[in-house]
C-alpha positions, 0 to 999 in steps of 0.5 A, spaced: 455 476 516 462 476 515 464 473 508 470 473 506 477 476 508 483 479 503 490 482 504 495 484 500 503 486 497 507 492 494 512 500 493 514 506 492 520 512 492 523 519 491 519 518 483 513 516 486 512 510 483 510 502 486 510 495 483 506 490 487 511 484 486 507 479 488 501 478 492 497 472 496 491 473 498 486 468 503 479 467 501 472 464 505 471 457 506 470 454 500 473 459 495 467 463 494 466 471 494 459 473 493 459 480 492 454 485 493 448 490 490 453 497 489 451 501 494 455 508 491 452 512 484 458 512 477 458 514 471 459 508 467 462 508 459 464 503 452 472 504 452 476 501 448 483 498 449 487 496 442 481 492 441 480 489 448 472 492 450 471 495 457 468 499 461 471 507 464 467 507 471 467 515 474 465 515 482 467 521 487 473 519 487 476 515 482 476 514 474 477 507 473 479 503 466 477 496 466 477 491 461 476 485 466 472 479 465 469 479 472 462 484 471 460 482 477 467 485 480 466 491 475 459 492 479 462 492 486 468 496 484 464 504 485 463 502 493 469 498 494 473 504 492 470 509 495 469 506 501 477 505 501 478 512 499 474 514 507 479 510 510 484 513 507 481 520 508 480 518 516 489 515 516 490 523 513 485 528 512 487 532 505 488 539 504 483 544 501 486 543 495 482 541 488 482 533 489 483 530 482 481 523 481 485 518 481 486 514 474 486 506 475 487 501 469 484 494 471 486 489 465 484 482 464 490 480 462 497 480 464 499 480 456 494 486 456 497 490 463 505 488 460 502 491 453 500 498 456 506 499 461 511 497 455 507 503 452 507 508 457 512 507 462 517 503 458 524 505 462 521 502 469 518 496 464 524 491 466 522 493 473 514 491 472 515 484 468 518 481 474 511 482 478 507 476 476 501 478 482 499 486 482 501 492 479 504 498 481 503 506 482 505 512 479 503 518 482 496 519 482 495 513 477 496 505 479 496 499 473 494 492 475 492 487 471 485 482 474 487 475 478 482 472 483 476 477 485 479 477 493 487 478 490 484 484 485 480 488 490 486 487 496 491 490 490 487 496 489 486 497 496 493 497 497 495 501 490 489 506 492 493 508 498 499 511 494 495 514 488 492 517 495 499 519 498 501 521 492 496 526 489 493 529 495 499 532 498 505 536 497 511 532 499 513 524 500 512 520 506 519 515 506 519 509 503 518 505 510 511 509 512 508 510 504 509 502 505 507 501 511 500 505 511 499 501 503 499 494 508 496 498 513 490 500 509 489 493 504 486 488 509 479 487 509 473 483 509 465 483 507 460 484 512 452 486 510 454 491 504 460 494 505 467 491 506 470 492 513 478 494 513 481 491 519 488 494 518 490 491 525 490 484 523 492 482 517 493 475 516 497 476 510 503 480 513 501 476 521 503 469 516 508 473 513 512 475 520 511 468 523 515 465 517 520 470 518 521 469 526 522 462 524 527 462 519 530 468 522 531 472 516 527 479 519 530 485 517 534 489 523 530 495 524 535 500 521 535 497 515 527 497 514 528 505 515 533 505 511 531 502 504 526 502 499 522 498 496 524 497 489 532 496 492 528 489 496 524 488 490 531 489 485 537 486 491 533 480 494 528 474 493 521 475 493 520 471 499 525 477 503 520 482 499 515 479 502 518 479 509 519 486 508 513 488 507 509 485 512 515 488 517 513 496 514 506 494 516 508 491 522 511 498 524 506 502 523 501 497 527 507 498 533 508 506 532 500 508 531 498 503 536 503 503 542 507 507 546 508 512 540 501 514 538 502 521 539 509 522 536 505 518 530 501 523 529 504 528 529 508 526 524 502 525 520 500 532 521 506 534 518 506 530 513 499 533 511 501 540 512 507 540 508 512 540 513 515 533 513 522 535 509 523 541 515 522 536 520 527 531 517 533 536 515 533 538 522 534 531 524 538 529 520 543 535 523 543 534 529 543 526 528 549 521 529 551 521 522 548 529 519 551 527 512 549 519 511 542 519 514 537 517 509 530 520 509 527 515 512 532 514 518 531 522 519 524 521 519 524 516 524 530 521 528 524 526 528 520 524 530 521 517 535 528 519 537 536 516 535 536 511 540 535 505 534 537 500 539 531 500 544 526 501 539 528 495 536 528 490 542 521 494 542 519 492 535 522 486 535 518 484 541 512 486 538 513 482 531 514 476 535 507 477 539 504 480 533 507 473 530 503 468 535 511 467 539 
């Protein structure tokens, strides 16, 4: 039996770093989240954070750092988080490579989270206070701090993605993708003992979209392409940013589920195989504007050709049926 659902929101650039601004999450009728027995085997110990007690939980995959109140969460964070890790693993396999395990802090508080991040990363704090639902990546570690158990959950999905992207392969996916596959990769809900992800339908971003559609302020697909995540979250109002993430999603749904499913993965190929920059470069010299073409625009020339306008009356028409007009 089916649940309870959540979706999420957030970013990352060239220093691969990724704050979630602001996050909304839909739960199951009446509020409630029941989880389950955990299913995937950790190592559990005391650990302590300026005198708050948690808990350190290594899996497979993942070394968690929690000081949440919600035990029961606690619990279910071995299966959810490597049940993620599967999906992340199914979008881009990893290299040969010895895998790390990626570092994740749960705090109970935001105090406690605004605490840690002043500590550890103080010049890009400025950037981070503004986040009041969230957290955020650098790198193979992400940082968030406990809201609701659906809205905690989306968030670590959402962030497991860049910790993933970010430790497992040897260049950087531009902001649009990175971005994009994050959404793609955060929605989910509860069936039986395991969360089942639905990248295709998430009601967030679809809710998102059709808000947007009606008030007329989507972004133009050159500027999707073009910008970065924390440029929106620094330049616009939080409304715009999540507009912004809901069309990065809404991009990769059109790109992996359409007309151009076999040029997505052979772009997903190269990024696996380090050859992302070379197929950009090459794009870039041979674009309309060699010198003022951005990574993410020359990725996209690489790979779905120059031709913007076309494919934005494409994408334009997708966002639109995926908004329900």
């Amino acid at each position: 039996m089916r649940r309870w659902a959540g979706s999420v929101l957030r970013r990352r650039g060239a220093a691969r770093w990724s704050p979630v601004l602001l996050l909304l999450v839909g739960g199951c009728a009446g509020g409630k989240i029941d989880l389950f027995t955990p299913k995937v085997s950790a190592q559990v110990e005391e650990w302590d954070f300026l005198g708050q007690r948690g808990r350190r939980i290594v899996t497979d995959h993942f070394e968690v750092y929690s000081t949440i109140p919600d035990k029961e969460l606690e619990e279910a964070l071995p299966t959810f988080l490597e049940t993620a890790y599967r999906q992340y693993v199914a979008t881009v396999p990893p290299g040969p490579a010895a895998e790390q395990r990626l570092q994740t802090y749960i705090f109970g508080s935001r105090r406690d989270w605004m605490g840690y991040t002043r500590m550890q990363s103080p010049h890009r704090a400025p950037v981070y206070s503004k986040i009041r639902q969230g957290g955020y990546t650098e790198g193979s570690t992400s940082v968030l701090f406990y809201t609701t158990r659906s809205a905690t959950l989306a968030t670590l999905a959402h962030e497991g993605w860049h910790q993933y992207a970010g430790s497992r392969f040897p260049n950087r996916l531009p902001p649009w993708l990175e971005e994009g596959l994050a959404c793609y990769h955060e929605s989910f809900y509860y069936e039986g003992s395991r969360p089942q992800f639905t990248p295709r339908h998430n009601t967030l971003r679809i809710n998102s979209l059709r808000e947007a559609v009606q008030r007329g302020n989507l972004f133009p697909l050159r500027q999707i392409i073009n910008t970065d995540a924390g440029q929106v979250i620094l330049d616009h109002q939080a409304r715009d940013t999540q507009v912004y993430y809901a069309q990065t999603w809404a991009l990769v749904t059109f790109l992996r589920h359409g007309r151009y499913a076999g040029a997505f993965s052979e772009l997903l190929r190269d990024f696996a195989a380090g050859a992302l920059p070379a197929a950009a470069g090459a794009a870039r010299l041979t674009g309309p504007d060699p010198v003022g073409t951005s990574y993410g625009e020359a990725v996209f020339y690489a790979y779905f050709g120059t031709d913007l306008d076309r494919i934005e009356r494409e994408y334009q028409d997708h966002l639109a049926r995926v908004a329900g007009f």
